[in-house]
N, C-alpha and C positions, 0 to 999 in steps of 0.2 A: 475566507477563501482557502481553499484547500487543493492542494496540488495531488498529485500520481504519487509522487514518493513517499508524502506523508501518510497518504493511505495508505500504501503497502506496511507502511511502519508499524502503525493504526494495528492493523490486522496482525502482524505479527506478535504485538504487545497482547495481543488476542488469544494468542494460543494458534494461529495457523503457520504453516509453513509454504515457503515459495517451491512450488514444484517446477512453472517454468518459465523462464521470462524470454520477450523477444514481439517482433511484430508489433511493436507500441504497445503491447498489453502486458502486463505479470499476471498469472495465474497463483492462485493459493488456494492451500487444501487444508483443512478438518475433520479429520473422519470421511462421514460421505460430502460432506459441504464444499461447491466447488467455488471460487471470488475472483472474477475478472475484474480487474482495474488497469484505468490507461494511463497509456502515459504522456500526460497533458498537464500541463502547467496551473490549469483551475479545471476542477472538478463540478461540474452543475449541480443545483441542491438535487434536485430530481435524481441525479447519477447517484449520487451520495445515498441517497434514501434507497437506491434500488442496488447496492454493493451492501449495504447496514442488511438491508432484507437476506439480501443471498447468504450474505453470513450468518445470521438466525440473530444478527443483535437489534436491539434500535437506534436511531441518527443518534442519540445522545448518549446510548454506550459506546460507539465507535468513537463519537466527539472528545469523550472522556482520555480515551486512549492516544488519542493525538497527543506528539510532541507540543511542547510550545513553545514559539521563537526565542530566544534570549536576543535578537539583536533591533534596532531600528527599521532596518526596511524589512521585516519581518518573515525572512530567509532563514533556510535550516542548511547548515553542510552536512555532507552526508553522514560524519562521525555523531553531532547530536542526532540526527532521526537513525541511527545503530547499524546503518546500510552500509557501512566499509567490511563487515564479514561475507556480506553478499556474494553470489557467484557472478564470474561475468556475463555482461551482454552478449545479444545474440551475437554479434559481429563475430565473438571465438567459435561459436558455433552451440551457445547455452548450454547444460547440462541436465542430465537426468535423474530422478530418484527411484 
């Protein structure tokens, strides 16, 4: 099971950059490649498989790049998945590149 944040993470480890978060979605950008991911709690294989697609990798390069839990209930804070440099949510009014 794979959450919103870990994918973002995922992607980042990637070589993409968050260009904008907000509206339940993070968008991330590659060159011309553009990756919508939500933000929900479990990610369906399906969704998974069609975020890997849009990124140009496959399910099991993306899977590679995932954090992995160090704890028992199998939770990331935000410092291991690298998201405390993050910019804020929409709520500040998100930011631009």
């Amino acid at each position: 099971m794979i959450d919103g944040e870990a994918c973002v993470a995922a992607l980042l480890r990637a070589g993409f950059y968050i260009k904008h978060r907000g509206h339940g979605l993070t968008l991330l950008r590659q060159g011309p490649r553009v990756v919508l991911v939500p933000h929900v709690g479990v990610i369906a294989t399906e969704m998974l498989e069609s975020i890997a697609r849009s990124a140009g990798l496959t399910s099991d390069e993306l899977e590679r790049q995932l954090p992995r839990p160090r704890t028992k209930s199998g939770t990331f804070t935000r410092a291991e998945l690298g998201l405390d440099e993050l910019p804020p949510s929409s709520k500040s009014g998100g930011f631009r590149r």
